[in-house]
C-alpha positions, 0 to 999 in steps of 0.5 A: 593885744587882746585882753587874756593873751599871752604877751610873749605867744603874740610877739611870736606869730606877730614875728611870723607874719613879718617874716612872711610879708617881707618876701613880698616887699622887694628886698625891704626889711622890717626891722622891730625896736621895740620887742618886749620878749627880751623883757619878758624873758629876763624877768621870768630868768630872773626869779625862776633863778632865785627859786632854785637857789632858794630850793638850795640852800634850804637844803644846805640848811637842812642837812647842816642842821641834821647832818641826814642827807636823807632827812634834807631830801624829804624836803628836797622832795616834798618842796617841788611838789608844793611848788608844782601845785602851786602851779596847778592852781595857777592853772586852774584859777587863770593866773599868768607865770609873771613877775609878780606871781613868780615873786609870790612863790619866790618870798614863800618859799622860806614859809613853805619850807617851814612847815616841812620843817617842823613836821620832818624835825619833830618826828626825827627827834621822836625817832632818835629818842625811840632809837636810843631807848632800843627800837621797842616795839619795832617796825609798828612802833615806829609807825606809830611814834611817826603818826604821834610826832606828826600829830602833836605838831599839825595844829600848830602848823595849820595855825600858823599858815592860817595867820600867813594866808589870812594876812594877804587879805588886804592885797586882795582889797587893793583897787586899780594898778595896786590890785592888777599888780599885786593880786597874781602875787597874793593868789602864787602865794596863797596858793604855795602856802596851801599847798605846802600845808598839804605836803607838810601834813600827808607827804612828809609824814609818809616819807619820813617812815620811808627815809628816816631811819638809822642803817648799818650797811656794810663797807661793800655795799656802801662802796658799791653804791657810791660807785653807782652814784658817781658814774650816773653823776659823771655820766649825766653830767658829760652827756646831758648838763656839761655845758650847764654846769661847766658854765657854772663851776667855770670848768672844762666838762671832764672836769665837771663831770669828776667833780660831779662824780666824786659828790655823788661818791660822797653822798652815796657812802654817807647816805647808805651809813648815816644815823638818825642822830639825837639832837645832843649828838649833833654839834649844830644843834649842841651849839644852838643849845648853848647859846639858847639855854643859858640866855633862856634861863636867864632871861626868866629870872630877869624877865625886866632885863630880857624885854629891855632889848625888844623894847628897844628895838621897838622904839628904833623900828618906830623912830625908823618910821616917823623919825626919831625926832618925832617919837622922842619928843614926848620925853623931850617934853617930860625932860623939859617940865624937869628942867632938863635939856636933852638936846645938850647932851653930847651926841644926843641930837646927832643920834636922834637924826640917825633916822628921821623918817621913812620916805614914801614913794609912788611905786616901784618901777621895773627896769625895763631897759629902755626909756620912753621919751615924751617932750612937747613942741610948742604949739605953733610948730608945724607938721613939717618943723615937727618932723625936722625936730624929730628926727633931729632927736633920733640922731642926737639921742642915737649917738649916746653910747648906751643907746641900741634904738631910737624910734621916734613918733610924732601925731596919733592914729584915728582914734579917740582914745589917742588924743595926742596932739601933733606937737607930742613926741614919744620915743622909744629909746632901747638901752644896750645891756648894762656890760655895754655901758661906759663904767660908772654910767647909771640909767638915770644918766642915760636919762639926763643926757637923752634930755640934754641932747634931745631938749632943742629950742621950742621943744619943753624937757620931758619926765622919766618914764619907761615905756610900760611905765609911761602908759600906765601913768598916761592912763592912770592920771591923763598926764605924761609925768607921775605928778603935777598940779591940775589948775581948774579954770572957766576961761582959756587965757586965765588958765595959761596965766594962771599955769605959768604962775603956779610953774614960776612958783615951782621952781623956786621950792627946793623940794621941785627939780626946776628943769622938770617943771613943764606947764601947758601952754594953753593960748600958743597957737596961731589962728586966722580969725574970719570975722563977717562983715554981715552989712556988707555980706547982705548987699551981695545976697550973701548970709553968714553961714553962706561965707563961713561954708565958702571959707571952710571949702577952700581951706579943709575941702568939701567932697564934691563926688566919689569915685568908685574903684572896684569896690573901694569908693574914695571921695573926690574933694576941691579946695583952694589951690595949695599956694593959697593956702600955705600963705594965709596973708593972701587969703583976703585977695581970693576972689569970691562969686556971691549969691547974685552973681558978683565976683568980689574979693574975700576981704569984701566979705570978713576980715581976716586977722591974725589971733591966739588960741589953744593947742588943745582943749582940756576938761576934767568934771566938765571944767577946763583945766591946764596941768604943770608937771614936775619931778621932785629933787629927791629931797623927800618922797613922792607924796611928802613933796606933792604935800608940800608943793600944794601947801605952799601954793595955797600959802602963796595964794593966800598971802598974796604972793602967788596972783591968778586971773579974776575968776573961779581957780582951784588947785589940784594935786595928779598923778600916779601917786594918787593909787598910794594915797589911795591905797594907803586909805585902804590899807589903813583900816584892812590891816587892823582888821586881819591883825585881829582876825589873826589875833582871833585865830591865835585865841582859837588855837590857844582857846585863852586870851592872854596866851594870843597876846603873848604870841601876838607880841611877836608881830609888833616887834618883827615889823620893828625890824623891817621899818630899821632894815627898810630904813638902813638900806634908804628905801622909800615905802610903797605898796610893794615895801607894805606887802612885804610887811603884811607878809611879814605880820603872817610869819612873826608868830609862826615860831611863837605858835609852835613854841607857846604850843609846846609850852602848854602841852609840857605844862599841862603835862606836869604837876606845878607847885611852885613857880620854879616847877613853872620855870623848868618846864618852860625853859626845858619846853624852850629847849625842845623847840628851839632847833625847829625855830631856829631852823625855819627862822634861818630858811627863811632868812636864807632863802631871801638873800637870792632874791636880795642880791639879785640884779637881773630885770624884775628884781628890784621889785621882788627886792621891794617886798622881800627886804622889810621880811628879811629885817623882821625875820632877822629880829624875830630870833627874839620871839623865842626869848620873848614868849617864854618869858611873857609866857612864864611872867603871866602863869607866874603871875597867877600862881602868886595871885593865888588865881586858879588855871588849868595848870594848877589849882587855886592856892592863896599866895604865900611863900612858898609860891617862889619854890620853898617845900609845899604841899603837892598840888593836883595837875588838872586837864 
């Protein structure tokens, strides 16, 4: 396919052209095995489903919060417009509606949603409070508490999706496989999160002035317009959708159709009465306020006891990571020095090991519902026993009861670009749908018993790779497994001794499946070797190079004409006879004329023997190599066992245990897992870098340094919570799991931004004398913007669980990087308790230091600072 196509446009018109040949072959059929459309297809379903479910329930939350059906339908609203743009976007800069750009779009829509969010509910609460005052000023007041609520929100929102774009930097510095996968998804999500900015700021606003108001309809109009909503519900779903949503709801479609037309009565009854309620007249919101408010206050009394919990949490989510073991040995250490062991107190060694670390692995892998088989024949198999093999493992691998297709391959087409040689075999093994499957059975079983049926004698057992993936390995590395062991040698035979050295090894590490490892067999080839006799050659006028030409004629051929048909031309080659050549134990009996005229036999001329040589000749940096590949047991991750692996090669090599040929061998470690390595090179100085810049950008916001730190510390402890999620669930971390977490790093402060905001404005808005005034306004601050956090904490939370529980193709990897912003999200509840109190412990600090702030001016630090009767002091801006 050429580069820039779409996939699923191709296979269409390639299915085209087929049907139109088939006309013209006789009655013979042409049957495709291995079609990516299915795929393609499922994958697509897969998020766009969640992208609706997600869509949702956030309207769900919405309306749960509010209880304003017309307040949720701004963001029923405004969310596909976002969505919409994106895809305009997309459009514009040449994006591909993948799986990864899907998936962008689908891990954002908790954040887009946010924005909405904060706007919509500001300005609902300013208009419940006008409401309540009774309405003054009327309509143009209204307009102008709407333009007030939306404008005291906007720069928080606006930093707070900076932070969230400016932490998909470091995606966009990935190199090779990391950047082609992940790049669609940082443009989809960049491109969303801009977009949502846009709706938040100018759309939400304009609705809000249409939509949110309090009506008092009359009983009449209320039943008529229910009346209405339920017979176009009714009729749209017995007309148009009933057989969507019967399929849905598991009903007939006049019963669908009721059901859909008693909702719409509903909604239209209550829309057409409903309230713009204050937030103590809610009993969502009273609730949220219960639980808040008492721990808030508490928790600025007792800022130690507060912080002890993240705290907590924080060396969790650190021991979730390195290992427990690891992070507590320094105070192992200092318990040791003391004279104590904390190693014998009861239950403590077993609960250290509750996390002993994360594993890393390659890559997430797509399911792709199919296997590619690659085992290699030895070398001196030939063409004819090749094929027999072959089809013998179609047969075998057709008889697995999950098993749909096999297509078996075997050679390569004329081109450089394919050196396999004759001896590799690539099969494609389609699998039946997972509800076909015997129960019980996983893919990896599959996998297990392709490789115990197909693995005949003379054939070596083959890696799992999936065809997509397999390709990408094969390019990636030039090996056909995801790792191995490249040895670098100067002499062929060295290197076959030397890979069937460092194989015996592999297979006694517990950390290496043995009947995974595969070295190459470098000297497994037959040659017959034609030596020139040069006396004897010279008595008959023959030359070396007069011999060499008469031998490779009659083995390979030599083109002795052409024949023209038409306009086609086509050589005419001679060679010896094919009984002649089938038995190369004959070839000494060949008669030979020789340059004077003298007929003699070849055997005359050279000696023909028998000898050993390479199958095929590899080189990499211009040194030949050989390559051992193995699959790990599962012990440890991919690149924990390439790490052990080697260091114990070099140990063995070192102490002597492992013995090479004389000569320059040196070790090497290859495969896919090289990008991780690689990436994670990157990821390691581009990641501190967008903290500070989204550090720098909190301090632009705030314009004071310790206010940032004070929102900043949100991140730290929102990343605890994804490394305990990630570690809960047994992930292995990758590229997919750290852009989830840089992701995250762009949503932990959100909440702290807008609550720090308000804070400062409250603050500033009020006469400090004492640190109790400084308690009161914060804790009344927390209380005002605890319902917008707790709604697009609980959003985007939410708007995760579609993506987790999905099972469909493709969602193992939207899974990967939706699961550590699920756990840190799930922890990030604790922002609102942990910026006020570092909010209030900081300012409390520079009253009683006696320093001056932009709250209050200096005072010397006396009794009075903790809330005893003082003088006034002036509020200063």
């Amino acid at each position: 396919m050429r580069f820039g196509e779409n996939p699923r446009d191709v296979i269409d018109r390639v299915k085209t052209k087929i049907a139109s040949l088939e006309s013209e072959l006789d009655g013979i059929q042409i049957h495709g095995v291995y079609d990516r459309t299915e795929l393609i297809n499922e994958t697509v379903a897969t998020l766009s489903d969640a992208l609706v479910h997600e869509t949702l329930i956030t309207i769900a939350v919405m309306v749960l919060f509010l209880l304003h059906v017309r307040a949720s339908a701004v963001i029923a609203v405004t969310l596909p417009m976002a969505v919409l743009i994106a895809f305009i976007a997309m459009n514009t800069f040449g994006v591909d509606a993948n799986i990864m750009s899907l998936a962008g779009i689908a891990i954002a829509i908790g954040t887009m949603v946010d924005m909405g969010i904060i706007v919509l509910e500001n300005i609902y609460d300013q208009l419940s409070e006008w409401e309540r005052a009774g309405s003054p000023g009327g309509e143009e007041r209204r307009t102008q508490v709407i333009k007030e609520s939306a404008s005291e929100v906007v720069p928080a929102v606006i930093t707070a999706v900076s932070t969230t774009i400016v932490s998909f930097l470091p995606v966009f510095f990935l190199t090779g496989r990391d950047h082609r996968l992940f790049a669609p998804l940082a443009w989809t999500k960049t491109f969303a999160l801009a977009a949502s900015l846009i709706v938040a700021v100018t759309v939400v606003p304009t609705l809000c002035r249409v939509f949110l108001r309090s009506t008092r309809t009359p009983r009449v109009r209320r039943a008529v317009t229910a009346l209405g909503l339920a017979g176009i519900g009714g009729a749209l779903t017995f007309f148009v959708w009933g057989d969507t949503i019967s399929h849905v709801l598991g009903l007939s479609p006049a019963a669908a159709a009721a059901v859909v037309a008693g909702l719409g009565a509903m909604a239209g009854w209550w829309m057409t009465g409903e309230t713009i309620r204050p937030l103590e007249a809610n009993p969502v919101s009273r609730f949220v306020l219960w639980l808040y408010a008492g721990r808030l206050r508490l928790a600025l009394r007792r800022k130690a006891l507060m912080l002890s919990l993240p705290s907590i949490i924080l060396v969790l989510g650190l021991g979730a990571w390195f290992g427990l073991p690891t992070v507590l040995q320094p105070a192992e250490n200092l318990f040791s020095a003391l004279g104590a062991d904390l190693n014998e107190v009861p239950g403590y060694v077993r609960a250290k090991h509750v996390f002993t670390g994360l594993k890393s692995d390659d890559w997430i892998a797509l399911d792709e519902g199919s296997w590619f088989y690659m085992p290699s024949l030895y070398p001196a198999a030939s063409f004819s026993q090749a094929m027999e093999v072959l089809q013998t493992q179609d047969v075998r691998i057709k008889q697995i009861p999950e098993v749909a297709n096999v297509l078996g391959k075997i050679g390569r087409v004329e081109s450089a670009l394919d050196p396999a040689p004759a001896a590799m075999v690539e099969t494609y093994v389609m699998l039946k749908p997972r509800d076909q499957w015997r129960p019980g059975v996983s893919a990896r079983d599959i996998w297990d018993e392709i490789n115990a049926v197909a693995t005949l004698p003379g054939v070596t057992p083959a890696s799992p790779l999936q065809p997509i993936e397999g390709r990408v390995v094969m390019l990636q590395s030039g090996i056909k497994a995801s790792m191995a062991v490249r040895i670098y040698g100067d002499d062929l035979q060295g290197l076959g001794e030397a890979a069937k050295a460092v194989a015996d090894h592999l297979r006694g590490l517990h950390l290496v499946n043995p009947a995974t490892v595969n070295p190459d067999i470098v000297m497994g080839k037959p040659y017959y070797e034609f030596e020139v006799d040069r006396d004897e050659s010279a008595r008959y006028g023959m030359t070396t190079m007069m011999v060499n030409q008469i031998v490779a004629a009659g083995l390979g051929g030599v083109d002795v004409t052409t024949t023209v048909e038409g306009r086609e031309r086509y050589p005419i080659q001679i060679r010896y006879h094919r009984g002649v050549r089938e038995h190369p134990e004959d070839l000494q009996k060949v008669s030979v004329v020789t340059a004077m005229g003298d007929v003699v036999p070849l055997e005359r001329l050279a000696n023909v023997r028998t000898t050993w040589g390479p199958g095929a000749i590899n080189s990499e940096d211009a040194r030949l190599v050989a390559h051992v590949s193995f699959s790990p047991s599962g012990g440890a991750g991919d690149i924990e066992t390439v790490e052990a692996v080697i260091n114990s090669l070099r140990e063995a090599r070192e102490a002597g245990a492992l013995k090479f040929p004389d000569g320059n061998y040196e070790l090497q470690p290859v495969g896919s897992f090289q990008n991780q390595l690689e990436a994670n090179q990157r990821l390691m100085w581009i990641v501190p870098t967008v903290v500070l810049i989204n550090l720098l950008l909190h301090y632009l916001h705030f314009r004071n340094f310790p206010i940032s730190l004070v929102v900043f510390s949100g991140i730290p402890f929102a990343a605890a919570g994804g490394m305990i999620a990630v570690a809960l669930v047994g992930a292995e971390m990758n590229t997919a799991m750290w852009v989830g977490f840089i992701a995250l790093f762009g949503l932990a402060a959100d909440d702290g931004i807008v609550m720090a905001t308000y804070m400062r404005d409250t603050l500033m808005k009020r006469e400090i004398r004492s640190v109790e005034d400084i308690r009161t306004a914060i804790y009344e601050a927390g209380l005002k913007r605890i319902r917008p956090c707790v709604m697009t904490t609980i959003t985007t939370i939410v708007a995760l669980v579609p993506v987790l529980i999905s099972s469909g193709r493709g969602a193992d990897v939207a899974r990967a990087m939706a699961l550590p912003i699920f756990g840190g999200m799930l922890i990030e509840p604790f922002t609102t308790f942990i910026v006020p109190t570092l909010y209030c412990a900081y300012v409390e600090f520079k009253m009683r230091a006696g320093f001056s702030d932009e709250y209050f001016e200096s005072a010397p630090a006396s009794p009075t600072a903790t809330g005893a009767a003082a003088p006034r002091v002036a509020l200063t801006t």
